[in-house]
N, C-alpha and C positions, 0 to 999 in steps of 0.2 A: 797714786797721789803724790805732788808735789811738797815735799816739808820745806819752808821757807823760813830763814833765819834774820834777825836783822839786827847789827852792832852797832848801838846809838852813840855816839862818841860825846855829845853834848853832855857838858858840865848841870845844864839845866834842866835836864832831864826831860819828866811830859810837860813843862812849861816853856821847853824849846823850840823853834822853830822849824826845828828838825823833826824834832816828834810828830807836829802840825802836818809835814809834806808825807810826812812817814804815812800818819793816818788816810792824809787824801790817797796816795799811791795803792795803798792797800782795802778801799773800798774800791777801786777799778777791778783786784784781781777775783779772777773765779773762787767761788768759794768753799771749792772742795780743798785749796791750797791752806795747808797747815802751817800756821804763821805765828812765831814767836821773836818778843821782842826781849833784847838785853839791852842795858846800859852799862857802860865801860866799867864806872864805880863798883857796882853790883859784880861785876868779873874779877876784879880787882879784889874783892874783900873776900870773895868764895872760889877761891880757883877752883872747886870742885865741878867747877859750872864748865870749864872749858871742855871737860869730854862731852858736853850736850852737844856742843857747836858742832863736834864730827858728827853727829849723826845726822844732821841736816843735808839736803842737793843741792841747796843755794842759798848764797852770803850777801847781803847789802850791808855793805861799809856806809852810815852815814852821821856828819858831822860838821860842823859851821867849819865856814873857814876863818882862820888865826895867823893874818899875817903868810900869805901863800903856803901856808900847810894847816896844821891841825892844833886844837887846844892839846894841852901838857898831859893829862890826864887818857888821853886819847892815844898820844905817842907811848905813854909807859904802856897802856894794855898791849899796843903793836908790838910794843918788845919783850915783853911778857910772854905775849901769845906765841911769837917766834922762837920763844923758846921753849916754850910746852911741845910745839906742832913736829921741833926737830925730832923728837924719841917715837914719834906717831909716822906708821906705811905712808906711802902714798894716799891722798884723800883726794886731787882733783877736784875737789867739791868746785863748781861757779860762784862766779865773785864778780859781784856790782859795786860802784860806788855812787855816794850821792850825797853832793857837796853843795852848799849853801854860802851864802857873803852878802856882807852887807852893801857890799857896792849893784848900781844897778846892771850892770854889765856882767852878764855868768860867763864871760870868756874869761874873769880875773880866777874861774875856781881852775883854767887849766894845770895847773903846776900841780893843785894837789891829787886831781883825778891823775897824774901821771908819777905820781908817787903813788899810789894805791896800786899801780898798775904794776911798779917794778917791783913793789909790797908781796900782792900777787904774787909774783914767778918765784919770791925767795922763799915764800911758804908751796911754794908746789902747787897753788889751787888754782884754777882754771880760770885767768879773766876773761869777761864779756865786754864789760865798756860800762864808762860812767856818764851820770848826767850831773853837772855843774847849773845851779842856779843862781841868778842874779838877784838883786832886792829881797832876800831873806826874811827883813823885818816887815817890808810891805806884804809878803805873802804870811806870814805870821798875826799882822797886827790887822788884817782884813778876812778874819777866818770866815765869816757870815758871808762873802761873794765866792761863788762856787769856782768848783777849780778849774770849770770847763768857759769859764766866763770870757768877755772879752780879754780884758786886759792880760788873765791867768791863762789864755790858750795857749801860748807857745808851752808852756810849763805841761800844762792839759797832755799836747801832743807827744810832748817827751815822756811820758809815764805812760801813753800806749805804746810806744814803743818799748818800754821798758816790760808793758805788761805782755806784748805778742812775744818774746825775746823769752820771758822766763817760764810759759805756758806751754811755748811751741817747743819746747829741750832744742832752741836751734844751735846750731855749732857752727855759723857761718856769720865770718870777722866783724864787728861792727867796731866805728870810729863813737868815741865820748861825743856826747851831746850838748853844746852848752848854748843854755835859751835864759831870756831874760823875759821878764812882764812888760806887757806892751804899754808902754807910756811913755811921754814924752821926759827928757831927763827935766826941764827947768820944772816942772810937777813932783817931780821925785824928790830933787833936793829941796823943794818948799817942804814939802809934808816932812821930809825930812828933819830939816830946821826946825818944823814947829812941834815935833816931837821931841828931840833934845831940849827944847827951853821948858814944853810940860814936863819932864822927866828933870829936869834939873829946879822948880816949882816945886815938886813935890818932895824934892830932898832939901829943899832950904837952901836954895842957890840960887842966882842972878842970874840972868843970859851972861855974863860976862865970866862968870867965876870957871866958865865951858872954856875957855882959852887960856885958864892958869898952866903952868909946866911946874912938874915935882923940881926941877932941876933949874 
């Protein structure tokens, strides 16, 4: 049996969009795979929790992206954990990542799938390859269209490969994946648009009040 681990970095915890990919990903896998979820907060208040994470085969790192790396919250576990894992043998354990953005283009999450990567080698555990997704919110705020759907295939595809990758204990190199929802961009940024204005509606704001600066 596979025990599978997964480190949620989002600040939002199950109301993230992370958690949302998280749960599609893991209704693909087989289900003799032993599957536990953490969130970063939750590590954070109970370091007692980090000797669970060694006992797991495999690690999905996943978490929105912040500005080509990771929310704050996210980074202090990373160095947190870095420092717990130094007093710990070798653990080799495999290690995924799986990064999200709000931009429609999942090639913007490359930088942070490549800090995960060098993450990876300074904790000694064994990376596989990450998958970078594009339009986060759109795959978040459309949970009711299945993930195998038109638009959701390329995302679909990426998570079988994620899922033959962590079934089959393969050890042969793979390259990060990064796929976006298939739709046209001037579609994306509309829906886009018309959700910052209902979101800024609903907190007592103007479409216009969207283009204030603190500064």
């Amino acid at each position: 049996m596979i025990n599978l681990c997964i480190i949620n970095g989002s600040p939002r915890k199950e109301r993230s969009n992370s958690s949302y990919l998280v749960r599609e990903l893991t209704k693909l896998l087989d289900t003799d795979i032993e599957i536990k979820e953490y969130f970063v907060g939750n590590l954070l208040k109970n370091k007692n929790l980090l000797n669970e994470i060694l006992s797991f085969d495999k690690i999905i790192f996943t978490s929105p992206l912040y500005a080509d790396c990771f929310p704050s919250i996210m980074l202090e576990f990373m160095a947190t954990f870095e420092d717990f894992i130094k007093e710990k043998n070798n653990t080799r354990i495999g290690m995924y990542g799986l990064v999200n953005c709000g931009f429609l283009e999942g090639t913007q999450n490359r930088t942070a799938l490549n800090i995960l990567k060098n993450y990876s080698k300074r904790i000694n555990f064994n990376w596989r390859f990450g998958i970078g997704i594009g339009g986060g919110e759109f795959m978040g705020g459309s949970k009711n269209m299945p993930i195998n759907s038109r638009m959701k295939r390329p995302i679909y595809t990426a998570f079988l490969s994620l899922k033959k990758d962590i079934e089959n204990e393969s050890t042969t190199p793979m390259n990060n994946i990064l796929v976006s929802p298939k739709m046209p961009k001037f579609l994306f940024k509309t829906a886009a648009n018309m959700g910052w204005k209902s979101m800024a509606k609903k907190n007592n704001l103007k479409p216009k009040d969207l283009y204030k600066r603190i500064y």
